[in-house]
N, C-alpha and C positions, 0 to 999 in steps of 0.2 A: 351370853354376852356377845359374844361372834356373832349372830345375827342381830341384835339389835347395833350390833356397829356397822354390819351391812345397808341397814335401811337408813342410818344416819348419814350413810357418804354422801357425798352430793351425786347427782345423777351424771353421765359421761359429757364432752365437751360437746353443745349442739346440739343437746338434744332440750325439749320445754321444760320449763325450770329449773333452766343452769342458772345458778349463780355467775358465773363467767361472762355470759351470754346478756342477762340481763333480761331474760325471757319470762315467760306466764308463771305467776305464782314466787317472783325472787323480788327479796327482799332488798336486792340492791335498787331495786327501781322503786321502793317503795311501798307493794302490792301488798295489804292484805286481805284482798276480800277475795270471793270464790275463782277459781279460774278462768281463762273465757279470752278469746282476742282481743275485746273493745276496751279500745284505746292501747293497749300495749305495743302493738305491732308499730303505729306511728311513733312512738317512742324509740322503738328498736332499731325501727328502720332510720331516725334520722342525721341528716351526714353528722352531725354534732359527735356521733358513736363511731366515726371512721379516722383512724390517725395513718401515718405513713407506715406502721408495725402493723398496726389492728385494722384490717380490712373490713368494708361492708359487711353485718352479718345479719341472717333472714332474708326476703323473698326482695332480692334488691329490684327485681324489673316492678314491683308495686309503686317503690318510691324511690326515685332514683335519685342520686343527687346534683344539686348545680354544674358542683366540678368536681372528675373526678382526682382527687389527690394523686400526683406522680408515687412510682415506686421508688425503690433507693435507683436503681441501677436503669431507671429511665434514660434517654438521652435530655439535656440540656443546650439546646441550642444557642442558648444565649451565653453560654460562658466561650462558645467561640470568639465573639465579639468583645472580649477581654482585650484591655493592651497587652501589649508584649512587657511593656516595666511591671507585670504581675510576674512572670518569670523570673527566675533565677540568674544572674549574671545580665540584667538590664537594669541600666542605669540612665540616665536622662540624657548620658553621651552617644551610647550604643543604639537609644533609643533613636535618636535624630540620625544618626548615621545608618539603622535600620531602615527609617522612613526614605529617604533619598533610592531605595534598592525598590522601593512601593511595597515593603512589610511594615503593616503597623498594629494587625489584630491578629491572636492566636490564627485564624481561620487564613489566613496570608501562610504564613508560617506553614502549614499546615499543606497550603495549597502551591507552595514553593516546590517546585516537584526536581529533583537532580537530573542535569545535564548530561551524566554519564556516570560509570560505579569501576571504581579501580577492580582491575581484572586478577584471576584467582594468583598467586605467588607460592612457592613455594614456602615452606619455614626450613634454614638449614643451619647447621652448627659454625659459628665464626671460621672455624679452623678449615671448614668446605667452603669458604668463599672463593669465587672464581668466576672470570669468564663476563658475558655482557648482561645476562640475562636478570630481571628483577627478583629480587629474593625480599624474603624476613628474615632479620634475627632480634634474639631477644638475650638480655643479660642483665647485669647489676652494673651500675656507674662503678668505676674505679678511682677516678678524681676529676676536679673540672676546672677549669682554665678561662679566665674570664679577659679580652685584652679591648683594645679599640684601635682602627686602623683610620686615622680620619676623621669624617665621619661616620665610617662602620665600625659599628660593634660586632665583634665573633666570641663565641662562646668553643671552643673545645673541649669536647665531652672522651674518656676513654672507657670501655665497656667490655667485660668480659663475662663468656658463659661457663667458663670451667675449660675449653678445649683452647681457646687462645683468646686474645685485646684486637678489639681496633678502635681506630678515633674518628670518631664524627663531628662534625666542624655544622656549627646553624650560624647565620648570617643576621643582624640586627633582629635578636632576640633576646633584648637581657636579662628578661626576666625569669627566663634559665637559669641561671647563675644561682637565682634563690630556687627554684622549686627541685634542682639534681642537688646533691650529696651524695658521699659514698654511701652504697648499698642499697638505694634506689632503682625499683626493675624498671627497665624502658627497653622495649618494644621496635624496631625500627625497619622501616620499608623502604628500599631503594635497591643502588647498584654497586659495585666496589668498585673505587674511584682508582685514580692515582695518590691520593694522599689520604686516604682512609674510605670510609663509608659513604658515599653520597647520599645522604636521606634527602628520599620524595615527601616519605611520613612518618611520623613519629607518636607512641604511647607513653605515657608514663602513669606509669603504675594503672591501673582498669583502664580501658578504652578503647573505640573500633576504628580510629583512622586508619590503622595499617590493617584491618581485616580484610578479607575476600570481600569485594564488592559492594566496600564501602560505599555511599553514594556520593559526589562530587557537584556541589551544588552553585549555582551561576552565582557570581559575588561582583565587590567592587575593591576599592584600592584602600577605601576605610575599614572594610569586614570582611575577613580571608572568609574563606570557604569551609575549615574549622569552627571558624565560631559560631558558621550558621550550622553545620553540622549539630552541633555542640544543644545550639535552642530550638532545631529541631525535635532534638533526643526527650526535650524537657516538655516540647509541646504536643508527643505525641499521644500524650494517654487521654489527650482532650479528644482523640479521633473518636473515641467511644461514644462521642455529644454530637457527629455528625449524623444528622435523620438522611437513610438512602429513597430516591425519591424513584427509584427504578419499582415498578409494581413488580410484586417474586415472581410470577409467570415468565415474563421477561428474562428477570437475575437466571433462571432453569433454563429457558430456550435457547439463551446465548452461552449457558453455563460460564457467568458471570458473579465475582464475590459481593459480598457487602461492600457498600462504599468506604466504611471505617478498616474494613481488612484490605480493603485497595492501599489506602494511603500507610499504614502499617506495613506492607510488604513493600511497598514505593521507599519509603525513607528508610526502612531495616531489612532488607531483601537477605533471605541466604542463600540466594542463586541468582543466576541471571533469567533463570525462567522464570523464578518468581517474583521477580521484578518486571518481569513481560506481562504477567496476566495481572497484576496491579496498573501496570500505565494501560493495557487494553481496557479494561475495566473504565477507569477514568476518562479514556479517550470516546469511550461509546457514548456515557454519557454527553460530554461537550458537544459532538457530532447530533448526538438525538435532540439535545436541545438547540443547534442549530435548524437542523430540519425543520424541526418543529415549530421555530422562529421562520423562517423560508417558508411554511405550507401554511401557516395563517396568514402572513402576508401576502400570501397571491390571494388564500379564500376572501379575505379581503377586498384583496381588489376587483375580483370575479363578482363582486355585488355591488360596486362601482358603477357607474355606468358615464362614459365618455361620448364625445359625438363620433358618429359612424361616418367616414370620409366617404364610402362607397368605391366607384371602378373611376379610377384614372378620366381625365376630362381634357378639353383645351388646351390648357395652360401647360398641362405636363408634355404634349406633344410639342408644341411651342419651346420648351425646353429642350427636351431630344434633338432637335432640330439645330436648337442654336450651337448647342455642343462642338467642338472643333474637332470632336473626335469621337470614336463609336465606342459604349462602352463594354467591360469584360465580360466574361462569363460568370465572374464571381460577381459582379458589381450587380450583373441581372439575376443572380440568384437573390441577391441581397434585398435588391428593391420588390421583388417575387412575393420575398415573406414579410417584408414590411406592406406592400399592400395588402397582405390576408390578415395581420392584425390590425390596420387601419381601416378595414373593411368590419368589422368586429364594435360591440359595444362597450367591449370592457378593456381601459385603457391598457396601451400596449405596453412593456416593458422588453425592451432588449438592447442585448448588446454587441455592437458594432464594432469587432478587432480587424485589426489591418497594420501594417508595418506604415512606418511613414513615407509616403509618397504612393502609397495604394491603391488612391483616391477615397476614401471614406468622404469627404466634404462634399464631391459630388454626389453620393447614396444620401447626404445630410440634408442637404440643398433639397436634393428631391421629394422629402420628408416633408419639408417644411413646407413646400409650394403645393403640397399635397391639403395642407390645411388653408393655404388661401385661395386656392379654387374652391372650398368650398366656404369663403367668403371668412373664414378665422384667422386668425393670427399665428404664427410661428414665432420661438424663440431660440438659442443657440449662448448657450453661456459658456465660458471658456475661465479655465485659473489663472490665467495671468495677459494682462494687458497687449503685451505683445502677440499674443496669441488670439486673442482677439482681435486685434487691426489687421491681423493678419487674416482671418477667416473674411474680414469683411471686405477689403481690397479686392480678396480671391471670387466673391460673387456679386458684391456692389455692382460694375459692370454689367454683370449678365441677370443682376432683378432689372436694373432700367431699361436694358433692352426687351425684358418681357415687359415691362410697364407695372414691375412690382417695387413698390416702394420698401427702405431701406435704411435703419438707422443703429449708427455706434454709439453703448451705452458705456462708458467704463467711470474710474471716483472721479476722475478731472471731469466730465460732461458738468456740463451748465444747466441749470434748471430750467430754460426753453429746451434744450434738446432731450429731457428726462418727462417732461411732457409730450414730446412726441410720440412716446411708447405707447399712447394708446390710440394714436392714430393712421399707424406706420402697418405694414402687411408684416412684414419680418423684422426683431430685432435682436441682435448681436452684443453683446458684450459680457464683461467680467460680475461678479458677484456682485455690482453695483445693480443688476435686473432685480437683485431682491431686499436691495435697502428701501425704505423707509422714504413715501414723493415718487415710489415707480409706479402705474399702473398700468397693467398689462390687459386689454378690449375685453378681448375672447382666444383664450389661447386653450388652441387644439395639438398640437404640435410641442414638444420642448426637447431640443438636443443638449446633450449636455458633456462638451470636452472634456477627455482625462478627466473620466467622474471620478478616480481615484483619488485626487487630488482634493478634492471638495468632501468639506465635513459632512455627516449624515444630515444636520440640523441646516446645513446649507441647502444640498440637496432638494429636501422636502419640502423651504421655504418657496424654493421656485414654484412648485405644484399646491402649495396651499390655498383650499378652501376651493378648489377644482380636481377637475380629471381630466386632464391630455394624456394626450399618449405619451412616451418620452422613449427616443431613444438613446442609450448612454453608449461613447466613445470611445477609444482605447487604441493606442499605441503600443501597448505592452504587451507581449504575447503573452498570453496566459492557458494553460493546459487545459484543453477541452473538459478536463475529468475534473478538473480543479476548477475552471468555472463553472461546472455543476455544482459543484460544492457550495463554494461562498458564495457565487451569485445566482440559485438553485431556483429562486424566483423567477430570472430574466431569461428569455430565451437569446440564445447565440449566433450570432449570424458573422461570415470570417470570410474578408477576402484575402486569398489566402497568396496571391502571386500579382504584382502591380501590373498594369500595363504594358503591353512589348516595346513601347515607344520610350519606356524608362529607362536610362541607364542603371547598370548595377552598381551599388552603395561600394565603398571602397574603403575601409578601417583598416588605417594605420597607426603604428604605435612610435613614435619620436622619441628618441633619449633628450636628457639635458642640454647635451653638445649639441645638436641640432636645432636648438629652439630657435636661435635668430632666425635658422632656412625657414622655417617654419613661417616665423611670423614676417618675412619677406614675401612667402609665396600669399600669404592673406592680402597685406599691401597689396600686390597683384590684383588677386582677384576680385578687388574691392574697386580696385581702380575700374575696371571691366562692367563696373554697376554689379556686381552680384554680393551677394550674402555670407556673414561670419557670423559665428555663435561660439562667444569661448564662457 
């Protein structure tokens, strides 16, 4: 009997003619005739036999299927892109007052990273309080005091852990009043005041405000920094559904975590160091995918091809000439490397810092007339009107004395003089060069003022559907290492000291009481013909 119930078991999992399996010779599939491949294996293999439990079973590279079904523990990307009123404690109030902070999908929330982590505290017994230093205590409410001073609401709370009471005082919170009763533990971080407990922070009953290094997240005046705390806590276990897009070669070289344990130690750190190699982590990426953004837009433009100005001509000596003054040594480095990329086919980008009165508009100037000797057009856009009549005044004069023509485009222009733009050597003005009725010859040349100032979309309308060169402007000192950074494309070129013939800039700081002096000594110098800016 023992061996005939042997030979009846069915055969082990996976092996031909499991019942399980649904393989050669099983009658779940139907089979009765002799054994043999054809036709079963299509059978076995197809996706119709695969559920999220029951994986592919038999020779799956034979027949593979369309798609393969996720695991449980897959990531799901798309549930980042959930609202936040799928959470817990959002409501269509919290929500709208979220939005105004610019969180409005798990993946916000997520990527809300803390401005700083309350620093470690000791934990000490009521009855050791003393002194300046931040402490915790922890106890049981003893009774609670609910009054209104005005419009302030105060709640006083008193607290004891067995060794001695103190009272802690919260400020328009009155919904304290319902959540303490005696015998409630609460948790509290601060300093001892003059009149009881100063709490910074505060637990009741489970909770990590008052923990080591908590994190401290940027808020606004509708959502303390609790509450985002709070929907952080709740939107963390979605970290698991971020896909890390770093290849693991990389994650090992830089010995770098997954991106989901980055933001896990970022929002719940138990140290400060491991709160370090979560924002490192984070930080690498954003930087690589800058680069990376930065190294395709030069390769880009290295397959551009702009017109090649060649070596200096005529027209530019004729300038040097007209000059009433000789210029620096920064100024000739300046224009040095602006002819070595204007010499080039693949249009120029760089950028031109210099403090104000530097001369940069003279290196600008030069630029431009760079492209009308060689028979093109130059342009010069500037953010704001004044600053544009102001660039054109400063060289108006000294185009007509080369015999370069010269016209100011800004919104006021009249549509005769918006027509000119395509007749004119050089033209100057505000973001009106790239409305709608401009057109611009042949432009070789395009400077562009306080590029800061000008949206991306601005920007690139000037250059659309060509390739000049462009050099971009700047008044704002910006760290050599840092314009590598964000402007990692453009090369840098810096005059770095103005003129000897310039006086030096003189910042002063006026109190209140002094403003009439102040604005007397403008009267002054306004009477004098010269220039005010408030």
């Amino acid at each position: 009997g023992r061996r005939r119930a042997r030979r009846d078991r069915a055969p082990p999992h996976g092996l031909i003619g499991s019942p399980a399996l649904g393989l050669i010779g099983s009658p779940a599939l139907g089979h009765e005739g002799p054994s043999g491949p054809s036709g079963i294996l299509d059978r076995v293999l197809a996706p119709s036999t695969m559920t999220p439990i029951r994986r592919l079973t038999g020779f799956a590279s034979l027949d593979q299927p369309p798609v393969w079904l996720a695991t449980r523990r897959c990531p799901q990307p798309h549930r980042l892109d959930a609202s936040l009123d799928t959470l817990p404690g959002v409501g269509a109030t919290v929500k709208r007052k979220l939005a105004k902070l610019g969180l409005e999908t798990v993946r916000d929330l997520l990527e809300h990273r803390p401005r700083r982590y309350e620093a470690a505290a000791p934990e000490v017994r009521i009855a050791a309080l003393g002194g300046d230093d931040e402490v915790v205590i922890a106890g049981e409410v003893l009774n609670v005091n609910s009054r209104r001073r005005g419009r302030l609401g105060i709640v006083t709370v008193k607290i004891s852990d067995g060794t001695a009471t103190v009272s802690a005082t919260f400020f328009n919170q009155p919904w304290l009043a319902q959540q303490l009763a005696p015998g409630v533990r609460m948790r509290l971080r601060g300093k001892p005041g003059r009149y009881g407990f100063d709490v910074k922070a505060y637990d009741v009953g489970d909770g990590d405000s008052t923990a080591d290094f908590a994190p401290v997240y940027p808020a606004g005046e509708e959502v303390t920094p609790k509450k985002i705390r709070a929907l952080v806590a709740a939107a963390l276990p979605y970290a698991h559904d971020v896909y890390d897009p770093l290849p693991a070669d990389v994650r090992v070289r830089e010995q770098l975590p997954l991106k989901s344990d980055a933001f896990a130690v970022v929002h719940h750190p138990s140290s400060g160091k491991e709160a370090e190699v979560g924002r490192r982590r984070l930080a690498f990426e954003e930087l690589l995918l800058l680069q990376i953004g930065i190294a395709r837009r030069a390769a880009e433009r290295e397959r551009t091809l702009a017109p090649s100005l060649g070596e200096p001509g005529e027209l530019i000596a004729r300038y040097r000439k007209a000059l009433p003054f000789a210029l620096t040594p920064y100024q000739e480095q300046a224009i040095r490397e602006i002819d070595g990329d204007l010499a080039r086919t693949a249009p120029m980008q760089r950028l031109l810092q210099g403090d104000v009165g530097s001369g940069k508009t003279v290196v600008a100037l030069y630029a431009l007339l760079r492209a009308v000797e060689n028979g093109r057009q130059g342009a010069l856009m500037a953010p704001t009107e004044t600053l544009a009549e102001q660039h054109f005044l400063t060289i108006a004069d000294l185009c007509q004395d080369l015999g370069v023509t010269c016209v100011l485009l800004t919104g006021a222009s009249r549509k005769r003089e918006r027509g000119l733009a395509q007749q004119v050597d050089v033209v100057i003005g505000t973001h009106a060069l790239i409305q709608e009725g401009v057109e611009l010859r042949d432009l070789a040349v395009a400077v562009v003022d306080e590029q800061h100032r000008f949206g991306v979309e601005q920007r690139k309308a000037l250059t659309q559907g060509r390739a000049p060169h462009v050099l971009h402007m700047t008044a704002t000192p910006i760290p050599r290492t840092l314009a590598l950074t964000v402007y990692g494309d453009l090369a840098v070129s810096e005059i770095a000291r103005p003129p000897a013939s310039r006086k030096p800039i003189e910042t002063r700081w006026i109190s209140e009481e002094k403003a009439s002096a102040a604005y007397t000594r403008l009267t002054r110098l306004l009477g004098e013909g010269r220039q005010a800016y408030v």
